[in-house]
C-alpha positions in Angstrom: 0.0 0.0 0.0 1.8 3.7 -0.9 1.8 6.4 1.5 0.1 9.1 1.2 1.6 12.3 0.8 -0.2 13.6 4.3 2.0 10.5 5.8 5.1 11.6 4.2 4.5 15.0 5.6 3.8 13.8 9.0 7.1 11.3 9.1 8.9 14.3 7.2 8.0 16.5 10.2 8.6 13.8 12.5 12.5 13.5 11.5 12.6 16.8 11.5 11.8 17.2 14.9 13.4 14.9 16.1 16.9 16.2 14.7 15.7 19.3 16.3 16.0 18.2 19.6 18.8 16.3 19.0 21.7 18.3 20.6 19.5 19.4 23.5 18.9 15.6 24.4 22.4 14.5 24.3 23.8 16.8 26.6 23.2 17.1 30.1 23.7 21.1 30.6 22.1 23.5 28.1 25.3 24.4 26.3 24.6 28.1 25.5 25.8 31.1 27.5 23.2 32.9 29.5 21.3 29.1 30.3 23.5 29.2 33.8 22.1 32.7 34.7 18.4 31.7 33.7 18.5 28.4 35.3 20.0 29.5 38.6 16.7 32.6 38.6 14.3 29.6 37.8 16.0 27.9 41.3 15.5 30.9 43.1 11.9 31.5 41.9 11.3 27.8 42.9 12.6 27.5 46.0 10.8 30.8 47.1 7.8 30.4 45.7 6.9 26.8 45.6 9.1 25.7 48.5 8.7 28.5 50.7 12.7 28.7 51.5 14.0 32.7 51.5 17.1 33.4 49.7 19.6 35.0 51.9 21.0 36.7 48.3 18.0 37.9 46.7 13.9 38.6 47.0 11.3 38.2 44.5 10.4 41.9 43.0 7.0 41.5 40.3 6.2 39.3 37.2 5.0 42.8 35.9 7.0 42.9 33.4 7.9 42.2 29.7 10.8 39.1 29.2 9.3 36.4 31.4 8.2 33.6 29.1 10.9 31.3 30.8 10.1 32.6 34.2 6.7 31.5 34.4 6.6 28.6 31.7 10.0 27.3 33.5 8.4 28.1 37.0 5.7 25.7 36.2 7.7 23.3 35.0 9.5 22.7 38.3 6.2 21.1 40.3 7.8 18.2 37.9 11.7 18.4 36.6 14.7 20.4 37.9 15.3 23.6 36.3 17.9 22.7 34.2 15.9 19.8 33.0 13.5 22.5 32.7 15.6 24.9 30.8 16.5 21.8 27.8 12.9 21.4 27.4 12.0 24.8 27.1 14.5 25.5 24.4 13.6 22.1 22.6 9.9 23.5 22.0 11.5 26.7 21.3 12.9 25.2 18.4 9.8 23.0 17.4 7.7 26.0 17.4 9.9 28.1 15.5 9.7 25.8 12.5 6.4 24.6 12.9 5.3 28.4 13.1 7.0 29.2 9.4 5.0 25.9 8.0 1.3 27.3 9.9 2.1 30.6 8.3 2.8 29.7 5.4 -0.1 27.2 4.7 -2.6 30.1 6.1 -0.8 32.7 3.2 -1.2 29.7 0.9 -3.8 27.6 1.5 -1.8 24.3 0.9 1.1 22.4 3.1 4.1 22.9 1.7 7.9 21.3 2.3 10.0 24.9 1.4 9.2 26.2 5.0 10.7 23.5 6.3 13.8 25.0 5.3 13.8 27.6 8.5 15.3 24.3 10.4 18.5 25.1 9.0 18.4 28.5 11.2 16.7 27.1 14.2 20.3 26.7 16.1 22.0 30.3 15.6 23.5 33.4 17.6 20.3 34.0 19.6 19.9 30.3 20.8 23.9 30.0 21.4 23.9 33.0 23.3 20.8 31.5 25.8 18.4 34.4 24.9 15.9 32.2 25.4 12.9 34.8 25.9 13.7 36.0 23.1 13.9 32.8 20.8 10.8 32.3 22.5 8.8 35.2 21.5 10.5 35.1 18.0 9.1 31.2 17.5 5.5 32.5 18.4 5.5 35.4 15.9 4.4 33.4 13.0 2.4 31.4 14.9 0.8 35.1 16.0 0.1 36.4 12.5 -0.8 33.1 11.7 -3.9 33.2 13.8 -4.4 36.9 13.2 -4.7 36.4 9.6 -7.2 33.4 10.4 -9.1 36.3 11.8 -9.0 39.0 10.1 -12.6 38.8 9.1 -13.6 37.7 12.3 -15.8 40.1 14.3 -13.2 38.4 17.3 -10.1 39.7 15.1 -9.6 43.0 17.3 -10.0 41.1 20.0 -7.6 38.4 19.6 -4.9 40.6 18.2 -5.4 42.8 21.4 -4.5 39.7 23.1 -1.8 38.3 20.7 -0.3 42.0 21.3 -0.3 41.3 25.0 1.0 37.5 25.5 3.7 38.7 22.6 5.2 41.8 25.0 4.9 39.3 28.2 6.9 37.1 26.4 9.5 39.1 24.9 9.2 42.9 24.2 11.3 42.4 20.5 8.6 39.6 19.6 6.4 42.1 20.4 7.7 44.9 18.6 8.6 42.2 15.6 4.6 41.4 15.5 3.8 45.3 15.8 6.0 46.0 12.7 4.6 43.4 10.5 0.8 44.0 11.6 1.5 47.5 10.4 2.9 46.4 6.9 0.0 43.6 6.9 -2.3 46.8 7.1 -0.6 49.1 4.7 -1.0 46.5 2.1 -4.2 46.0 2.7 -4.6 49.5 2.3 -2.6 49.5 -1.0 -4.9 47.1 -2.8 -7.7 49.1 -0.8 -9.1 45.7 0.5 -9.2 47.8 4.0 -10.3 51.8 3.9 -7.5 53.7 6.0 -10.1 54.5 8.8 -10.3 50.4 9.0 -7.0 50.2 9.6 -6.3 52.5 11.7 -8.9 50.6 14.0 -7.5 47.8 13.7 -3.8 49.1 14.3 -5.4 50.3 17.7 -5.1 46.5 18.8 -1.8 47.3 19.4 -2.2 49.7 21.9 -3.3 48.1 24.6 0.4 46.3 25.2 2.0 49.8 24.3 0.2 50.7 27.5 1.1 47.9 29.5 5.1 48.3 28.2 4.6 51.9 29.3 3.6 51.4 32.6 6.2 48.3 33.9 9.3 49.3 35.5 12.0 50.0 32.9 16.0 49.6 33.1 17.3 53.1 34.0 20.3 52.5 32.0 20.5 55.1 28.8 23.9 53.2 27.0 23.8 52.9 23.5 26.2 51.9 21.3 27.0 51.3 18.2 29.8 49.4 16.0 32.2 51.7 14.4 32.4 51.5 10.2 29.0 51.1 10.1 28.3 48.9 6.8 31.0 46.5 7.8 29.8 46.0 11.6 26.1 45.1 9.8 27.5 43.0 7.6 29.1 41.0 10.2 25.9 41.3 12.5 24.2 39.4 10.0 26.9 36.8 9.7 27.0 36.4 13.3 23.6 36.1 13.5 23.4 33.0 11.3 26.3 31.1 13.6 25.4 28.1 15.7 28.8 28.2 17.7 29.9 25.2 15.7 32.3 25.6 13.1 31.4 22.0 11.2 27.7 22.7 11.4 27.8 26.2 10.2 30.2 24.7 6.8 26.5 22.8 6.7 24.5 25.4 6.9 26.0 27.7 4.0 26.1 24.2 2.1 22.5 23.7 2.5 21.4 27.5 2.3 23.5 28.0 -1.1 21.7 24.5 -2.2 18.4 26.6 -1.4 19.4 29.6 -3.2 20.0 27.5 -6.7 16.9 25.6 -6.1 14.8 28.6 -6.1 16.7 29.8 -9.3 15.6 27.2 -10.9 12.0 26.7 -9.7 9.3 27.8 -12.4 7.9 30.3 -9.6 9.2 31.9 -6.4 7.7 35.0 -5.1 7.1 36.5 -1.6 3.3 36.8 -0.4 2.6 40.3 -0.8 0.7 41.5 2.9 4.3 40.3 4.7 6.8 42.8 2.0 6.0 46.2 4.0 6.9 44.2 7.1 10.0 42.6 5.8 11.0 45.8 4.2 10.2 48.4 8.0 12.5 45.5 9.5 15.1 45.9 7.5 15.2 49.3 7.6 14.6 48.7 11.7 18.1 46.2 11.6 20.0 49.2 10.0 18.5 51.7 12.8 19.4 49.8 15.7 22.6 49.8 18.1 24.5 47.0 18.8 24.1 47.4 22.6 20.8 49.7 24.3 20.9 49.8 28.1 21.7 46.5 29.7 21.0 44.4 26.5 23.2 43.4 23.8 23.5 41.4 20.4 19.6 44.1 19.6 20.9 44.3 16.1 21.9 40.9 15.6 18.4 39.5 16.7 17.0 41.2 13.6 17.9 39.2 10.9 17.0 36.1 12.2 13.6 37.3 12.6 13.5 38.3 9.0 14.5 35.1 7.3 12.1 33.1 9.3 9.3 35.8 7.8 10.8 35.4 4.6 11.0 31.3 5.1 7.1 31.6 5.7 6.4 33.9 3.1 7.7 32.3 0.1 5.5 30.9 -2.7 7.5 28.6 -4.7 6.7 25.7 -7.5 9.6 23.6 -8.5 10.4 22.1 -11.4 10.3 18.0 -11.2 13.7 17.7 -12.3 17.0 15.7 -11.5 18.7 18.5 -10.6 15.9 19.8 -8.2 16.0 16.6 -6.7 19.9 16.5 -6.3 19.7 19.8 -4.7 17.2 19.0 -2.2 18.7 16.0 -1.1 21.7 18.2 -0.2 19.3 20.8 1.8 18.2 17.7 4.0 21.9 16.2 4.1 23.0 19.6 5.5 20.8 19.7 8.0 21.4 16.3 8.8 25.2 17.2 9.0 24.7 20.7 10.7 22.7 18.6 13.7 25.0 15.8 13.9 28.3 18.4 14.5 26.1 20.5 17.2 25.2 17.2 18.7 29.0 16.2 18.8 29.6 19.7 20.2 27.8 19.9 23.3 28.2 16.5 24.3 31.9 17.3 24.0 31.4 20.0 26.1 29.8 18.1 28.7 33.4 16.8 31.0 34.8 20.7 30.2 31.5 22.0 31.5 31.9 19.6 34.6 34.9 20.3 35.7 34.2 24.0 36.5 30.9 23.2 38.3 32.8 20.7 40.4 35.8 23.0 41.1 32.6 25.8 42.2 31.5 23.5 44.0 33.8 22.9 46.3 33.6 26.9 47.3 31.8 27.2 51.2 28.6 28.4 52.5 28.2 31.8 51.7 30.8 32.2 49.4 30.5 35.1 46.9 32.0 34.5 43.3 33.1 37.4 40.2 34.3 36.3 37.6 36.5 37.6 34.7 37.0 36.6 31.2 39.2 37.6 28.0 36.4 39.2 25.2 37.1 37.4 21.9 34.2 37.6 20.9 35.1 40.5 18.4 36.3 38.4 15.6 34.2 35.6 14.3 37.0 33.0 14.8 36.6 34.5 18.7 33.0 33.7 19.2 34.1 29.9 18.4 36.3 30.0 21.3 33.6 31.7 23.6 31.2 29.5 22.6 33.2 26.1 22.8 32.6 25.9 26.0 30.3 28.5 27.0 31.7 29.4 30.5 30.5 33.3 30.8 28.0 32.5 33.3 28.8 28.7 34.0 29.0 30.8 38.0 25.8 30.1 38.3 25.7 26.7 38.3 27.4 27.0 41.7 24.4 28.9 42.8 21.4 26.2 42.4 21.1 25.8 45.8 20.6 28.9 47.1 24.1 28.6 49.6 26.1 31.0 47.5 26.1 33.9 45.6 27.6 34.4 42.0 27.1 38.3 41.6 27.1 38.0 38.0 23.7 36.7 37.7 20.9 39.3 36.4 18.5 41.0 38.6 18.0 44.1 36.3 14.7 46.5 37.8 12.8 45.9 34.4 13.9 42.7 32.9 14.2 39.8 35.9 11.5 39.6 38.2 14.3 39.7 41.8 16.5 42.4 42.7 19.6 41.5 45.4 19.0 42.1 48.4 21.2 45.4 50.0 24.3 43.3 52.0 25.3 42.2 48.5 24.3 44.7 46.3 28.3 45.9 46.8 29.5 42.9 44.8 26.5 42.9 42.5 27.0 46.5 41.6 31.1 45.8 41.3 30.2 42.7 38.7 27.6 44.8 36.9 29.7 48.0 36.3 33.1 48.4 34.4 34.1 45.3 32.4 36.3 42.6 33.5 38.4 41.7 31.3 41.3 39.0 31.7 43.7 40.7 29.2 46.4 42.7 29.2 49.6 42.9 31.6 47.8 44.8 34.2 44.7 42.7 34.8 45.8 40.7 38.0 46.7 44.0 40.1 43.8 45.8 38.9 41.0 43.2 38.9 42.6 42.6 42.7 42.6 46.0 43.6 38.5 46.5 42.6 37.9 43.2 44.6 39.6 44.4 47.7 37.9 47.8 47.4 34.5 45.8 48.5 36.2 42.9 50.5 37.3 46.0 53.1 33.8 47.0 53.6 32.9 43.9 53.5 35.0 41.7 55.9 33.9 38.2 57.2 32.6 37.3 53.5 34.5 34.6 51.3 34.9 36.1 47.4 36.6 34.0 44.5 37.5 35.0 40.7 36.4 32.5 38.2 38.6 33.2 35.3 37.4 32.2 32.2 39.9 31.2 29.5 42.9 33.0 31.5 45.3 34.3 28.8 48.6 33.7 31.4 48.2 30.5 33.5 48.5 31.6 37.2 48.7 35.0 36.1 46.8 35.8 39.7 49.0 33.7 41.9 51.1 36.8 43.5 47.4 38.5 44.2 45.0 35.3 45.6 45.5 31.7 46.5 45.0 29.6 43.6 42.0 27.1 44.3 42.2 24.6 41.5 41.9 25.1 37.5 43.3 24.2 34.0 43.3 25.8 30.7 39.3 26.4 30.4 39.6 28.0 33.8 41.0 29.5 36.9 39.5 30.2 40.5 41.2 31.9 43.4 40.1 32.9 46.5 40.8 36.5 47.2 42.2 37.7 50.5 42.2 41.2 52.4 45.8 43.0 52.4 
């Protein structure tokens, strides 16, 4: 008996999936940067929320606030698994949505199921998800999902309705899905207007959906912070965001990746029709323009710019309309799309389990730290160069800290409690070290960086006697480079950690 093509969909889908998850099951920390710092909040919420047990380091502020998808969904999650068990499974649905979102979208623009959207799983693993912004990748996976259903509605006497709520879960869960939705709402509505399916009084009505989560962003707390910067030489630094945007940390899987997306690009030269759906181009185009507006850094976040174009070929992914040939060639060329992301998952797979012993032999060293030990850590920046954000990434040990932190018996001062982004704020006997982490960067370059990373330590360990601190060093560039300054407490070429004494 031959399968139907709704079967080979739902096995196609099925692998797919599967793949998908695949690095995230085979290793037992998440593997990307910020997971430490998320996971060790989601321990704190826990244990004073659900368990009842105070943290001597920090007290629960308001879930007011935009950037919380992970706090509550990850919150609920513990009644059942750890939070780091909590943490892999939220970023494996991440990923399912994301590409499951570009395929609903698509078939709502459409009307029929197609396989091209399935290429977005080549960009499910990049720089957002390998730097842990996993609100973010969060919101981003719903958008299409969001216009999805708004489109569904658009007729619907319930449309203003649900799109005040999609406007409203959408700033809850990340305020740049949020803004993402707004933008391409707008262009949704200016083409409407174009082809005058909608009068402009319509859709200005129905742009006032939007409103009510402008409100709501207006009236939660906000980061004080005013920094903004940009990347000198302009057109090369957004170049380079939007190659750093497509990496997935592994230098085998992202040789797959332009494989497979330059096997794309030919395919759709040689289709007999590819073409964008027309309500989604003003969108695509305001975003674009948006990427080139924004800084590279605005107030305590980073990597704003870099988030855009991720966001844009997932839109685009869902967007296209495209009839191919049945050809040899179009057949050769998708086999190589499915082989390289076959390949691309197979190398990230390898990758984090690699990283699994490197990863546990910092937690183990931190874990040997006592009660009420307080822990700063320092780090060389490569991340400038591409070749650098390999290293960084390989292992990802910038907030590895927090690990340390899980059970509430010390404090790693590098873990975020902005007013305005995490729903805790330190409490005021450690705000010292908090505020000493959070301010000038540390950096473990230079000649100079022992003496002077010492002397900002001891500037809080004086007012601060009777408390323990340690530097982790993170990929020290001089091996015992601090030994004259603090007692060496064990380390090897991933890592240093000293404990720090007064004069």
């Amino acid at each position: 008996m031959r399968s139907s093509p709704r079967d080979a969909r739902l096995w196609t889908c099925v692998v797919v999936g599967a793949l998908l998850a695949l690095p995230v099951a085979a290793a037992h920390h998440l593997n990307v940067v910020d997971a430490p710092g998320h996971e060790a909040r989601l321990a704190l919420l826990r244990d004073v929320l659900l368990n009842g047990h105070p943290s001597p380091f920090y007290q629960v502020t308001s879930f007011f606030l935009p950037n919380i998808a992970f706090d509550v969904i990850g919150l609920s999650l513990t009644w059942l698994i750890d939070p780091e068990s909590a943490a892999r499974l939220f970023l494996a649905v991440t990923l399912l949505l994301a590409v499951a979102g570009t395929v609903v979208l698509n078939r709502v623009l459409f009307g029929r199921w197609s396989y091209v959207p399935l290429i977005s799983s080549l960009l499910a693993y990049n720089l957002e998800v390998s730097e842990g912004m996993l609100n973010c990748a969060f919101g981003l996976a719903l958008v299409p999902w969001a216009l999805a259903l708004r489109l569904k509605l658009r007729d619907s006497p319930f449309g203003v309705l649900a799109g005040i709520v999609i406007g409203a879960a959408l700033l809850f869960t990340h305020v740049f899905a949020f803004a993402t939705y707004a933008v391409l709402w707008l262009g949704i509505l200016l083409d409407g207007w174009r082809t005058k399916s909608i009068t402009p009084s319509q859709g200005a009505a129905k742009l006032t959906e939007l409103a009510p989560a402008a409100l709501l962003l207006l009236l939660m707390p906000h980061d004080p912070s005013s920094h903004i910067r940009y990347e000198p030489f302009f057109v090369a630094a957004k170049l380079s965001a939007i190659v750093k945007s497509l990496t997935c940390g592994s230098i085998a899987g992202d040789i797959a990746f332009v494989a497979g997306g330059l096997s794309f690009a030919i395919l759709l030269a040689l289709s007999a029709r590819a073409k964008l759906a027309a309500p989604l181009v003003p969108g695509l185009v305001m975003l674009s323009l948006l990427f080139l507006a924004l800084p590279t850094e605005l107030g305590q976040a980073s990597y704003i710019d870099k988030r855009v174009p991720i966001a844009i070929a997932f839109i685009v992914i869902a967007a296209l309309d495209v009839e191919f040939r049945p050809t040899a060639a179009v057949a050769g060329l998708a086999g190589v799309v499915a082989l390289a992301f076959v390949a691309k998952q197979v190398a990230l797979t390898k990758l984090w389990h690699d990283m699994n012993p490197r990863i546990d032999a910092a937690i183990a060293a931190l874990d040997t730290l006592p009660r009420g030990a307080i822990i700063l850590r320092e780090e060389c920046d490569l991340a400038d160069g591409l070749w650098g954000s390999y290293r960084a990434l390989q292992p990802p040990l910038t907030h590895v800290a927090a690990y340390a932190t899980l059970g509430q018996d010390r404090f790693d001062a590098g873990t975020w409690a902005i007013a305005g982004q995490q729903p805790i704020a330190v409490r005021p006997q450690y705000q010292a070290a908090y505020d000493l982490q959070m301010g000038d960067p540390w950096s473990s370059c230079g000649p100079d960086h022992a003496r002077t990373a010492m002397h900002r330590i001891r500037g809080v360990t004086d007012l601060d006697g009777g408390r323990a601190y340690y530097l982790f060093v993170i990929r020290p560039a001089v091996p015992r480079s601090y030994a004259g300054e603090a007692t060496f407490v064990a380390g090897n070429g991933d890592f240093e950690l000293y404990r720090v004494g007064r004069r």
